[in-house]
C-alpha positions as CSV (number, residue, x, y, z in Angstrom):
1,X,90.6,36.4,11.0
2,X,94.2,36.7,11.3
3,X,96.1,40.3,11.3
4,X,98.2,39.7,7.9
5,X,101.0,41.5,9.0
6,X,101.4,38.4,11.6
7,X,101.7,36.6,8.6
8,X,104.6,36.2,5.8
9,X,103.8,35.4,2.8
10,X,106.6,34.1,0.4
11,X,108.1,31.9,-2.7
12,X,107.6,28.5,-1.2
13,X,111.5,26.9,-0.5
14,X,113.3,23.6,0.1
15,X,112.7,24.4,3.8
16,X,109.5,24.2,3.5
17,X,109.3,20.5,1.5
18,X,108.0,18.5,4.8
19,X,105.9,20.5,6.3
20,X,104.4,21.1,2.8
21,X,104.2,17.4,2.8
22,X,103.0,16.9,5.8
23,X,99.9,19.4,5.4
24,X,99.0,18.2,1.8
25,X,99.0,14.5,3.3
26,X,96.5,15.6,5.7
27,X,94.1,16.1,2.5
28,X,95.2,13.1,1.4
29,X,94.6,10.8,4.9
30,X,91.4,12.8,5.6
31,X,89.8,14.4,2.6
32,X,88.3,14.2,-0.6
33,X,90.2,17.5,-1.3
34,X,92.2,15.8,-3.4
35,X,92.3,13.0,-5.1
36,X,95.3,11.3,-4.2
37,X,95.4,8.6,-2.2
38,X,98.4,7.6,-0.8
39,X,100.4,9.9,1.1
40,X,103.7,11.3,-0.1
41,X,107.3,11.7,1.6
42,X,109.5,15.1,1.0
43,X,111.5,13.4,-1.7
44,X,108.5,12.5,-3.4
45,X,107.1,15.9,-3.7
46,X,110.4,17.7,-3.9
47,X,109.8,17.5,-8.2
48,X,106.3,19.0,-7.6
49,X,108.1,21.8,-5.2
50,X,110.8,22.6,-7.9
51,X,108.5,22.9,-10.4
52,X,107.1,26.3,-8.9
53,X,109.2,29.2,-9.6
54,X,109.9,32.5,-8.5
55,X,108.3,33.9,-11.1
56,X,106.6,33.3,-14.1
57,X,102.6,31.5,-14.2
58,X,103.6,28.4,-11.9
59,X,103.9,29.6,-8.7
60,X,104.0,28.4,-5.0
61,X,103.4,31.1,-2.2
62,X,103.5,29.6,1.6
63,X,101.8,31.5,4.1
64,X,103.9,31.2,7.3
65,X,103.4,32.7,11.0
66,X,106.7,32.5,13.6
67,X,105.4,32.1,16.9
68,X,101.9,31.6,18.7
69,X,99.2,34.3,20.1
70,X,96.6,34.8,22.6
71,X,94.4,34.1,19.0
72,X,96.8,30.5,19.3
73,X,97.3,30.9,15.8
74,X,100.1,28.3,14.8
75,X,103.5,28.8,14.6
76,X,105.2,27.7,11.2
77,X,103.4,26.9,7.9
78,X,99.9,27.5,7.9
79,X,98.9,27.0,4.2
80,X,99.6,27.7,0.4
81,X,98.6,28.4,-3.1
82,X,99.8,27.6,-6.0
83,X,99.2,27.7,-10.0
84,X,100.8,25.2,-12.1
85,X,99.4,23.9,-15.7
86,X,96.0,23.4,-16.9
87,X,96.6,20.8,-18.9
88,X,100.2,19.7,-20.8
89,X,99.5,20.6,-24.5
90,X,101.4,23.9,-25.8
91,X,98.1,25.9,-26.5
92,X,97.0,25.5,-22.6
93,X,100.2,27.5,-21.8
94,X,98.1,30.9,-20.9
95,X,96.2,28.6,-18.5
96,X,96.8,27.8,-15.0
97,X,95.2,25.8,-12.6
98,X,95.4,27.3,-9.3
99,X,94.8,25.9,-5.5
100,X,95.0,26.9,-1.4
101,X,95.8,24.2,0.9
102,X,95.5,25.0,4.6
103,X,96.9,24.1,7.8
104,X,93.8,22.8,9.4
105,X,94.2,24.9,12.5
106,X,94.2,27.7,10.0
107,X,91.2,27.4,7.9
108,X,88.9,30.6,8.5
109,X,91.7,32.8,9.9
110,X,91.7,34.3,6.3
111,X,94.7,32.9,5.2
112,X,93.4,31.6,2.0
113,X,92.5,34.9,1.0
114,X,95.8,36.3,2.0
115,X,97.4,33.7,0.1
116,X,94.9,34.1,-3.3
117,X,95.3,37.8,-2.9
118,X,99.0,37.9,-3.2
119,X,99.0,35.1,-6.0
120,X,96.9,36.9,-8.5
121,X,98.6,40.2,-8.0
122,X,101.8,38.3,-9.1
123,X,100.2,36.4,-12.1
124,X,98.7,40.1,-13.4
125,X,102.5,40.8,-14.2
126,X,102.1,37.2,-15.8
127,X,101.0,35.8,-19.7
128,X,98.5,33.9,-18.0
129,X,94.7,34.5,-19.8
130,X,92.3,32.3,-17.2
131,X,93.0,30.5,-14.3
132,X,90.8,27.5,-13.4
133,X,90.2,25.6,-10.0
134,X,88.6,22.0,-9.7
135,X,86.7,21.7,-6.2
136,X,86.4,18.3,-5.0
137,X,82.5,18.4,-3.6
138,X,81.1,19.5,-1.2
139,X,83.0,22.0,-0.1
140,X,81.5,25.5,0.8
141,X,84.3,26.9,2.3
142,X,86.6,27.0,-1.0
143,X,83.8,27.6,-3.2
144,X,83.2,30.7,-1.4
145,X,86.7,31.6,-1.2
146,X,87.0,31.4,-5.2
147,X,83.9,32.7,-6.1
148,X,85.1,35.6,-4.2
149,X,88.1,36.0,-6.3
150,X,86.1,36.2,-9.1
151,X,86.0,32.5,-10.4
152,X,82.7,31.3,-11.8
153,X,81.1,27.8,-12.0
154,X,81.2,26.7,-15.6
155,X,80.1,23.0,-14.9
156,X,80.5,19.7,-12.5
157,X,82.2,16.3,-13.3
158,X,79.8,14.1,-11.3
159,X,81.2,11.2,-9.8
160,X,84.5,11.6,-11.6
161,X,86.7,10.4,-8.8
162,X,86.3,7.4,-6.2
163,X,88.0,7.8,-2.5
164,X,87.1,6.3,0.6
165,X,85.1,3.6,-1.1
166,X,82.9,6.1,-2.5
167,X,82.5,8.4,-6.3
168,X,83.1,12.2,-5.5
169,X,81.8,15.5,-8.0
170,X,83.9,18.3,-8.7
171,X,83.0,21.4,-9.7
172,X,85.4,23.9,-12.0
173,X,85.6,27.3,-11.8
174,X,87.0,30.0,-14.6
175,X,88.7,32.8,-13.5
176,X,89.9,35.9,-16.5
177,X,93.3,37.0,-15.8
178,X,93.4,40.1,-18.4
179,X,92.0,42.9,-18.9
180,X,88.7,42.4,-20.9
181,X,89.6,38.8,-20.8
């Protein structure tokens, strides 16, 4: 674990774009996490960046740390979460699909839950009714992470996506937003 107040968290900001890039490529290169499969460049991503506001339900918080410690916890951006839309029809608009990406020499620091924990104290101020995460399988680690946030399983795609020459599950997860939701 990480002391959190080692650790800003903030609106994610053009400053950011490559070493956004650069950690979401890592996912791409090495993982299953996601299902894209070419990495992308700054000005690629850059519509995907400025499509996260400072407010409202599509949101991008980055999770940064200046400096290292005796912990050698890394200097600059160690992860991020976001929400942006379910799906694109009009009647998904109180949906949100929501995500954490992390520096790889920051995964189990807590930083995900940092991140999460911020993000859904934002979106209460929000019109957002249920947020919903897709979890590229397996992967313990963020099914923990949202399952302690309160998301539950409501069912598995199996072999709905094919990377590294073979088919991958994914598992979705429902979180209520409102109260009595």
């Amino acid at each position: 674990m990480i002391d959190q107040t080692e650790v800003q968290v903030g609106t994610g900001t053009e400053a950011d774009l490559p070493a956004l890039t650069e950690l979401y490529n890592h996912y791409v290169r090495e993982t299953p996490i996601t299902f894209d499969t070419v990495p992308f460049t700054p000005d690629q991503r850059r519509p995907w960046l400025l499509s996260h506001l400072e407010d409202g339900p599509h949101r991008l918080l980055v999770a940064r740390h200046n400096g290292r410690d005796a912990r050698n916890v890394p200097s600059g951006v160690l992860g991020y979460a976001t929400t942006g839309p379910f799906r694109a029809k009009p009647a998904y608009g109180t949906s949100v699909e929501a995500s954490v990406y992390l520096a790889p020499d920051a995964v189990g620091r807590g930083i995900g839950a940092l991140l999460y924990t911020r993000l859904f104290e934002l979106l209460a101020h929000e019109d957002v009714h249920r947020a919903y995460a897709g979890i590229a399988l397996p992967n313990e680690a963020s099914v923990r992470l949202h399952t302690r946030f309160g998301f539950r399983h409501t069912g598995t795609f199996t072999e709905v996506g094919r990377k590294f020459g073979r088919y991958w599950d994914v598992a979705w997860y429902e979180k209520p937003l409102r109260p009595g939701a």
